[in-house]
Each structure stands twice: as structure tokens, then as C-alpha cells.
C-alpha positions as a printed NumPy array, in Angstrom:
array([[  0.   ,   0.   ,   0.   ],
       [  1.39 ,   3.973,  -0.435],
       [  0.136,   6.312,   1.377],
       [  0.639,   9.806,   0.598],
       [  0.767,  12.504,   3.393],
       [  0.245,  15.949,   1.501],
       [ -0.269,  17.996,   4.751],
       [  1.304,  17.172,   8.613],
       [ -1.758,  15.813,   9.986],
       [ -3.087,  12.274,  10.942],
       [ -4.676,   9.89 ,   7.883],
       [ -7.565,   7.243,   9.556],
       [ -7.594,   4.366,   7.892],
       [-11.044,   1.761,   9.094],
       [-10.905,  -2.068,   8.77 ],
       [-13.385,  -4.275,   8.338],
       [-12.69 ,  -8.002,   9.403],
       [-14.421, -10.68 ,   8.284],
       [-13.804, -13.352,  11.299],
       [-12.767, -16.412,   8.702],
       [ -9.942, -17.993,  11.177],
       [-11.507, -18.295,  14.344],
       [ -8.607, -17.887,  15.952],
       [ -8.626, -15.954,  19.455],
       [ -6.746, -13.518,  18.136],
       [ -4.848, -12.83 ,  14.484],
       [ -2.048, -10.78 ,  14.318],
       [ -1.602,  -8.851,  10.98 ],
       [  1.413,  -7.54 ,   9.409],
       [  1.133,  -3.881,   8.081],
       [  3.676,  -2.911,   5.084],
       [  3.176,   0.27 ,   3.307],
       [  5.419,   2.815,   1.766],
       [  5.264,   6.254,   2.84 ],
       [  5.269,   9.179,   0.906],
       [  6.07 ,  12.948,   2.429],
       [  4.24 ,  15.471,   0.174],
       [  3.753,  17.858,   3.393],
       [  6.141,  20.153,   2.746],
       [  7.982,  19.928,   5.719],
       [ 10.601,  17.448,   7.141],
       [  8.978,  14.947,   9.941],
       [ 10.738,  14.653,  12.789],
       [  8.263,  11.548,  14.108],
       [  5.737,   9.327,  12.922],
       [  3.034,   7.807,  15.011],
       [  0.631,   5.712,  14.795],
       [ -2.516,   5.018,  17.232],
       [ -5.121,   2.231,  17.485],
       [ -9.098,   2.635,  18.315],
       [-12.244,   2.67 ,  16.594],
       [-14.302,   5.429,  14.264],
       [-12.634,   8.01 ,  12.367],
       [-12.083,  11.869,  11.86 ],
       [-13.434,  13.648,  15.193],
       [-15.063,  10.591,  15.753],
       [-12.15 ,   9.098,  16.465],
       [-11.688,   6.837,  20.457],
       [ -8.206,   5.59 ,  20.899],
       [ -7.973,   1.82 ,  22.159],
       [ -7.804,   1.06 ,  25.615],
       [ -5.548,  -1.005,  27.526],
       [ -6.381,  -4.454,  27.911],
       [ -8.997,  -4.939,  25.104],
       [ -6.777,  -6.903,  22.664],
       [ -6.663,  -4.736,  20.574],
       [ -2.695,  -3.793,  20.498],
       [  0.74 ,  -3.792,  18.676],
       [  2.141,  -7.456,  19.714],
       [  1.708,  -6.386,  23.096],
       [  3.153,  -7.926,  25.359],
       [  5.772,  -9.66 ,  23.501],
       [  6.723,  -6.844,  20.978],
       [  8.813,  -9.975,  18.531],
       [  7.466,  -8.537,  15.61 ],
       [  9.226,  -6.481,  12.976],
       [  8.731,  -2.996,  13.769],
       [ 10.632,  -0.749,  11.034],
       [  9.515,   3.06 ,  10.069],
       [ 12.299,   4.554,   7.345],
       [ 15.068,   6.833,   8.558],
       [ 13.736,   7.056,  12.473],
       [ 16.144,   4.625,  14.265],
       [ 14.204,   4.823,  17.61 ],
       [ 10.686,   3.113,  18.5  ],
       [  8.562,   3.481,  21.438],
       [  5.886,   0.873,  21.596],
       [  2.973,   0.946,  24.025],
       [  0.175,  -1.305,  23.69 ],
       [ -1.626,   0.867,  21.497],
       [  0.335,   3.229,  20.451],
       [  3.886,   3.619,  19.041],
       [  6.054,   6.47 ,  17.79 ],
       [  9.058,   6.788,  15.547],
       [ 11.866,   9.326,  15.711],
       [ 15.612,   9.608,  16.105],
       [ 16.177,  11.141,  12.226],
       [ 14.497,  13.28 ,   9.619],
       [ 12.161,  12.011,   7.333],
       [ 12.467,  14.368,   4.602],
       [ 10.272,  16.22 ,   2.55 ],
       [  9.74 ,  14.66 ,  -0.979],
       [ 10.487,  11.263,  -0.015],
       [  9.541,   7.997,   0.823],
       [ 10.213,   4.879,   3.203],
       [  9.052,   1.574,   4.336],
       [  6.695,   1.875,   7.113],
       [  6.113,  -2.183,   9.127],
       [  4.387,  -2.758,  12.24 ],
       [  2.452,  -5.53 ,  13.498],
       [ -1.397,  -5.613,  14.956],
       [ -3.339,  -8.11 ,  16.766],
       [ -7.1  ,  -7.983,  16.731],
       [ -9.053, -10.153,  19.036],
       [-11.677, -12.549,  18.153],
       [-14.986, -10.157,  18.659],
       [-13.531,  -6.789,  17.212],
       [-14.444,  -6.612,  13.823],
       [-14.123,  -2.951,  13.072],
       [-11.149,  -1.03 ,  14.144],
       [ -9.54 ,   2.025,  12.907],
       [ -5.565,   2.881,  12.302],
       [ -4.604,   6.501,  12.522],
       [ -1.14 ,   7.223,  11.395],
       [  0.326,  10.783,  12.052],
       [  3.625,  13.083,  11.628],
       [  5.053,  15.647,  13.645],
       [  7.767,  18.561,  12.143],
       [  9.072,  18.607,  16.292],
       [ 10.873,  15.734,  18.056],
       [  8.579,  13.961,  20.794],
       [  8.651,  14.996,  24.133],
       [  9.902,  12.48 ,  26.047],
       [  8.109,  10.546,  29.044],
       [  7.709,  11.324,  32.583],
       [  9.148,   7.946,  33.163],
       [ 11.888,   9.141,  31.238],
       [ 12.516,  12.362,  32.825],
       [ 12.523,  10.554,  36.536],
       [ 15.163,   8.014,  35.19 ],
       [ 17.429,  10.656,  33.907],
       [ 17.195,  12.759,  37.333],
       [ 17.321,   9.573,  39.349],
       [ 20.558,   8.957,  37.539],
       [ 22.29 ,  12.223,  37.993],
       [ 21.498,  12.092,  41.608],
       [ 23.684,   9.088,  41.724],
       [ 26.428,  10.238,  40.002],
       [ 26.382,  13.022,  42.35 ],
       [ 27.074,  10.755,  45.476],
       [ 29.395,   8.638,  43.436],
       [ 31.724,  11.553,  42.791],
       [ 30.668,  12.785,  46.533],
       [ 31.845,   9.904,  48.102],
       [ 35.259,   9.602,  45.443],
       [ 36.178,  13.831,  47.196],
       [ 35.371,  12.129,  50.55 ],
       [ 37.895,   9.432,  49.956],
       [ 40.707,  11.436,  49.021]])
């Protein structure tokens, strides 16, 4: 599939299963290619899970099934010229590079859909400013200068 972003915004796309397996759940593999025609340089690429489209649009909740490999995350995950991934159950962004304006990349992620969800919706979206990162994040990176602190505190002590 390509998919053409000609503005920085988010594109919905809505499946329709029709439950032929019967398995509990099936995991499908997305591969597209990704065309920027925004006129701007990305500097991430998410996408979200949930159901309806446009403003109608409810993000997937944790714990229906409906997720990206979650828990495991084996799958391929692979979005162009952003060498970093976060994955959350139901959504994941790209970013660590430049996806530049007037090109194109391989976008692959994978999706499991429980039995009993037969409609869901994909939103895929761009962003021209790196992500902000976590509060998790944040805490982790103070928690770790505090040590270093009364590493080195300890090292003057010492001497």
C-alpha cells in the first residue's frame, strides 16, 4: 500500500474483518510505503489504534486486545530513517532522524485484533518537532544524575 501525506496531519484508515480464522486472536502484518508530500521534514511518525474516524475518532484502551504485539513486541517494527521506537500497547512512535520532505520509506508494524472486534480504525500521524519524552523518562534521567552526584561525593570524601 502507499500512502501519501500531503499535509502534517493524521490519515484514519477503518478495517473491516471478516472473522474467517476463528482464531482468538490474528495478528496482521502492516507494510506500506510512505510518501512525504507535506512540505515539511517529519521529525516523528506515530501511529494510534481505536475505533471510528475523523473527530469521531476513540483511541484503544488497555487491555482490550486490541494492540501492537503487546506484550511480547517480537514482531518487525521498522519506520524509514527514524532509528528509535517506542511501543505501548496501542500506540507507538518513531523518531531519532528526519524524514524528509519529498520522499519515501518503508513503514512495518504488526497488529493483533481479538476474536470479537471486527471494526477497528488505524490513525497514522507526523510531527515537524521531536517527541517529548516521558515522565518515566525524565525521573530516570534525574534519578541517575542524583547518583552520580554521590558517586563523585563519596570519590572527594575518599581522598
Amino acid at each position: 500500500m502507499k500512502k501519501t501525506f500531503s499535509s502534517v496531519n493524521y490519515i484514519d484508515f477503518e478495517f473491516i474483518l471478516d472473522d474467517a480464522t476463528g482464531a482468538a486472536v490474528s495478528e496482521f502484518e502492516f507494510q506500506e510505503t510512505v510518501f512525504n508530500s507535506s512540505g515539511s521534514d517529519w521529525a516523528s511518525y506515530n501511529v494510534q489504534l481505536g475505533f471510528g474516524t475523523g473527530a469521531g475518532f476513540t483511541p484503544s484502551t488497555a487491555g482490550d486486545g486490541l494492540d501492537f504485539d503487546a506484550p511480547d513486541y517480537n514482531s518487525l517494527f521498522s519506520f524509514g530513517p527514524f532509528s528509535s521506537v517506542t511501543i505501548g500497547e496501542d500506540s507507538l512512535t518513531a523518531f531519532g532522524g528526519s524524514f524528509l520532505d519529498g520522499t519515501s520509506a518503508s513503514v512495518v508494524f504488526p497488529i493483533d485484533v481479538p476474536d470479537g472486534i471486527g471494526v477497528f480504525t488505524v490513525r497514522q500521524m507526523v510531527s515537524t518537532s521531536a517527541p517529548v519524552p516521558e515522565p518515566s523518562t525524565w525521573a530516570l534521567a534525574v534519578l541517575g544524575l542524583v547518583g552520580l552526584g554521590v558517586v563523585a561525593r563519596r570519590r572527594k570524601r575518599s581522598a
